[in-house]
TORTI-432872 format. One record per residue: residue in one letter; x, z, y of N, C-alpha, C in turn. Coordinates in pm, 1 decimal, always signed. Layout:
BEGIN
+---+----------+----------+----------+----------+----------+----------+----------+----------+----------+
: r :      n_u :      n_w :      n_v :     ca_u :     ca_w :     ca_v :      c_u :      c_w :      c_v :
+---+----------+----------+----------+----------+----------+----------+----------+----------+----------+
: a :        X :        Z :        Y :        X :        Z :        Y :        X :        Z :        Y :
...
+---+----------+----------+----------+----------+----------+----------+----------+----------+----------+
END
This chain:
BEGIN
+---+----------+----------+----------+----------+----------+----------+----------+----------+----------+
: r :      n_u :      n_w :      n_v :     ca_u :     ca_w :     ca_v :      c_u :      c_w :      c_v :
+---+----------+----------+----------+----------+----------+----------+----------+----------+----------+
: x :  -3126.9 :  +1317.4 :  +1156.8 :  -3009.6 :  +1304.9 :  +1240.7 :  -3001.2 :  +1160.2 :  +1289.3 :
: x :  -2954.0 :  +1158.1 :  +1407.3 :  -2970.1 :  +1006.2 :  +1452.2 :  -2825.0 :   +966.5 :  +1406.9 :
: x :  -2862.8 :   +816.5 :  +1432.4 :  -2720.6 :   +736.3 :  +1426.2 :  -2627.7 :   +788.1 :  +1576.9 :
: x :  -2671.4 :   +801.8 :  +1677.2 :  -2549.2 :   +842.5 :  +1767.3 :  -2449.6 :   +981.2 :  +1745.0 :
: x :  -2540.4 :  +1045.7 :  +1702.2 :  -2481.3 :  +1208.1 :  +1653.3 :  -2408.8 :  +1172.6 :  +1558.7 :
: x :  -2415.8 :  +1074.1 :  +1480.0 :  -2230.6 :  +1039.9 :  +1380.5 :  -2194.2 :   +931.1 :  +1432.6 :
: x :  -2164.6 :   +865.6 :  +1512.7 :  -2111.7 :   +776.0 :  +1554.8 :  -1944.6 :   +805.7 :  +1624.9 :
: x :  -1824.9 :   +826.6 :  +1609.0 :  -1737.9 :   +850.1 :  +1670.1 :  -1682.5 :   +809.2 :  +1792.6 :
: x :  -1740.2 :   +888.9 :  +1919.2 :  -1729.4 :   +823.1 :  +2059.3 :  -1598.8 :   +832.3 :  +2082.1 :
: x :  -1549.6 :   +963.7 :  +2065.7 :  -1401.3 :   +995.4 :  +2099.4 :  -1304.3 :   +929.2 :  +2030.7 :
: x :  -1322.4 :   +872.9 :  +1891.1 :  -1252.7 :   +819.3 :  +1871.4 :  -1234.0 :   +681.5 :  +1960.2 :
: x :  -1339.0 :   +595.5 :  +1950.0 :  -1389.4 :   +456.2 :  +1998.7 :  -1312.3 :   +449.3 :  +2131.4 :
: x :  -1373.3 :   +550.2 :  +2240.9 :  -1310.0 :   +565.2 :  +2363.6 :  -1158.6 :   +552.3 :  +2354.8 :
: x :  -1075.9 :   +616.3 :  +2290.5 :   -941.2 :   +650.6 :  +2272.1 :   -859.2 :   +533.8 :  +2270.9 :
: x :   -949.7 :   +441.6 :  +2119.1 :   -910.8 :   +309.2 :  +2162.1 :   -947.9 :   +216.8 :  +2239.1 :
: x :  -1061.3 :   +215.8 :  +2339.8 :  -1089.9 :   +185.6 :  +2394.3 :   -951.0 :   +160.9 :  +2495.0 :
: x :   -938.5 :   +319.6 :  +2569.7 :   -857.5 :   +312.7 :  +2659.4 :   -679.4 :   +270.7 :  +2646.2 :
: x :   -673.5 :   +258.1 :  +2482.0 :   -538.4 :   +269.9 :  +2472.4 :   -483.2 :   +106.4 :  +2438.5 :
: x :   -602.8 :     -6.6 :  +2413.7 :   -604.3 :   -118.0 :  +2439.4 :   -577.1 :   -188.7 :  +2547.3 :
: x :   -701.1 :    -95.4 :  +2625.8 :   -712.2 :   -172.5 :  +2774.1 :   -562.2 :   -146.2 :  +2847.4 :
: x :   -482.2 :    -24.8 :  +2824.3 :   -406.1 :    +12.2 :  +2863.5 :   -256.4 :    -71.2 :  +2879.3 :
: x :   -279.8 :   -114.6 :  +2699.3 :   -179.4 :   -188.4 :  +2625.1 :   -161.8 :   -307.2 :  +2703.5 :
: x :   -288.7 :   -367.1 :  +2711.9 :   -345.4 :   -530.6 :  +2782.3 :   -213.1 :   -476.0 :  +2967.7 :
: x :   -284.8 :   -369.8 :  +3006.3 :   -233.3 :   -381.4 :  +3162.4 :   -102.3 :   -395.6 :  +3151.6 :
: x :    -67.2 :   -327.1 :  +3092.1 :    +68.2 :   -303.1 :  +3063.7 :   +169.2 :   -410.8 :  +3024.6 :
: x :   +107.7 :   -482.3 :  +2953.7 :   +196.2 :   -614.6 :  +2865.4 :   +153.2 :   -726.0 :  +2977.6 :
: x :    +37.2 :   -767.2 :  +3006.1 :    +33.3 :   -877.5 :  +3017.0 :    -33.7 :   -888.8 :  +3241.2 :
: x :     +6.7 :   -755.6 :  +3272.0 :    -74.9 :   -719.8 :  +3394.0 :   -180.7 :   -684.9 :  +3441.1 :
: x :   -309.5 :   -743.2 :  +3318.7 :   -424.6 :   -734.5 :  +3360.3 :   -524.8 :   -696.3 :  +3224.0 :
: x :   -657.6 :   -644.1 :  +3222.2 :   -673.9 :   -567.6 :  +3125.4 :   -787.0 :   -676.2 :  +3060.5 :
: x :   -838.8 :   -668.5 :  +2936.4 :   -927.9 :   -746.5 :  +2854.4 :  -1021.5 :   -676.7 :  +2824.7 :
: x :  -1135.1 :   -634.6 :  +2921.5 :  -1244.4 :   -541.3 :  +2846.8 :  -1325.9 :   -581.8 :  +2720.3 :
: x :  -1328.0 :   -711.2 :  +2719.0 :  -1434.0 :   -752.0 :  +2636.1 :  -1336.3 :   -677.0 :  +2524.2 :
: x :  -1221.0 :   -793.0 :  +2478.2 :  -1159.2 :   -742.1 :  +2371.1 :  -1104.9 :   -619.9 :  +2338.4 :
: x :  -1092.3 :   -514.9 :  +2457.4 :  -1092.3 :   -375.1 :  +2424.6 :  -1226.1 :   -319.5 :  +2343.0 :
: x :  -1339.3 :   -355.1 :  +2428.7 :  -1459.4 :   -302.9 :  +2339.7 :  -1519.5 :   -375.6 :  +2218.9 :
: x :  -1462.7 :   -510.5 :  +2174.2 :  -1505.7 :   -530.9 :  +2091.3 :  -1362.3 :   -451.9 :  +1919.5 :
: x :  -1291.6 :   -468.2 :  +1986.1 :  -1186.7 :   -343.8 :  +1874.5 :  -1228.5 :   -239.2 :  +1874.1 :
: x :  -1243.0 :   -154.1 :  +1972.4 :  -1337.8 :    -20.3 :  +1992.2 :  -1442.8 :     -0.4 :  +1901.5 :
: x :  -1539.5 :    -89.9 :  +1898.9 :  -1661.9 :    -66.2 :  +1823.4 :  -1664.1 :   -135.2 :  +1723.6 :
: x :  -1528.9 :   -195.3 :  +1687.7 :  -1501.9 :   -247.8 :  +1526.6 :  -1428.7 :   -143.0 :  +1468.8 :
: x :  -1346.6 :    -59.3 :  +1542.8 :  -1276.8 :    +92.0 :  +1512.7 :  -1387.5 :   +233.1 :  +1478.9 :
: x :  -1500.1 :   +224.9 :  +1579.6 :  -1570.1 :   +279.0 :  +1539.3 :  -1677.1 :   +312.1 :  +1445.9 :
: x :  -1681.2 :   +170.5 :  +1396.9 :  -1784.9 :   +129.7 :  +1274.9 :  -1696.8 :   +168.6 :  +1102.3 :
: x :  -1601.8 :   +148.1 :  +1136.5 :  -1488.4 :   +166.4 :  +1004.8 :  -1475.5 :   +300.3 :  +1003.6 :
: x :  -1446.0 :   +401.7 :  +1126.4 :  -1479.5 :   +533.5 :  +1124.7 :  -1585.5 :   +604.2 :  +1052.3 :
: x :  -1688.2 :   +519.7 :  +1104.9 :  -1808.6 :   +613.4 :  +1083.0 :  -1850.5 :   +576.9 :   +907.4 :
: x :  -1800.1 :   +462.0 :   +841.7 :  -1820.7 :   +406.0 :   +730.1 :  -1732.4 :   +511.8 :   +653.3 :
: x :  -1609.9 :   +515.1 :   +673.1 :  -1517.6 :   +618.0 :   +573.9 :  -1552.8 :   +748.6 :   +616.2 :
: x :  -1614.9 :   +771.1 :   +674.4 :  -1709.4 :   +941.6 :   +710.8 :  -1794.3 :   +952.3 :   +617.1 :
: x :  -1932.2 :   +853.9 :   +609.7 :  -1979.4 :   +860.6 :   +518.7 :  -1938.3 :   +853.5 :   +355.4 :
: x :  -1859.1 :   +772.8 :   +344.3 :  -1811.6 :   +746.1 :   +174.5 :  -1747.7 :   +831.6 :   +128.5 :
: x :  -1625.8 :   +902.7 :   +244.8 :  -1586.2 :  +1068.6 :   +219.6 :  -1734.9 :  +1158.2 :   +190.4 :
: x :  -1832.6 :  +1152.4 :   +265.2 :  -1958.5 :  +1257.9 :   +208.9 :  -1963.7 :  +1223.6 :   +111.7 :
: x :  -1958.6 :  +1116.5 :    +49.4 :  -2091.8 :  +1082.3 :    -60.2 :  -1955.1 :  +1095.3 :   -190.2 :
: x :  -1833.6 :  +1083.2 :   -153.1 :  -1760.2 :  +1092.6 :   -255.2 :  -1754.4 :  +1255.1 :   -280.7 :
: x :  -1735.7 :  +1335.6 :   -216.9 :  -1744.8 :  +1488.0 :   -182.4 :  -1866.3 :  +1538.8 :   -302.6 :
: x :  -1962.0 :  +1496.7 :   -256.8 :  -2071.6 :  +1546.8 :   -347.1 :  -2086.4 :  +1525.6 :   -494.6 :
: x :  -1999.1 :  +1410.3 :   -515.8 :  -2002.1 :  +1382.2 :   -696.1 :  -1896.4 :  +1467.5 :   -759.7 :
+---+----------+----------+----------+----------+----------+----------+----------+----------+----------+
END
């Protein structure tokens, strides 16, 4: 199984968009960098407690 097939896009995206959103909203204008770098710090913590839920599951 590859790493993209567990990787949580939908989640990532979600915050993706709900950052960038936040940014337009508050301050007028949007921060992609710092949307995607929360995004794929959201998504890495996802995919970490996915796994540790498996591995706790099995003992």
């Amino acid at each position: 199984m590859a790493f993209a097939d567990n990787f949580p896009i939908n989640e990532s995206l979600g915050v993706f968009l709900g950052v960038t959103g936040v940014d337009w909203l508050a301050d007028g204008q949007a921060e992609p960098l710092k949307a995607i770098a929360i995004s794929v710090t959201f998504g890495i913590v996802v995919l970490l407690l996915r796994k540790w839920s498996k591995r706790s599951n099995k003992d």
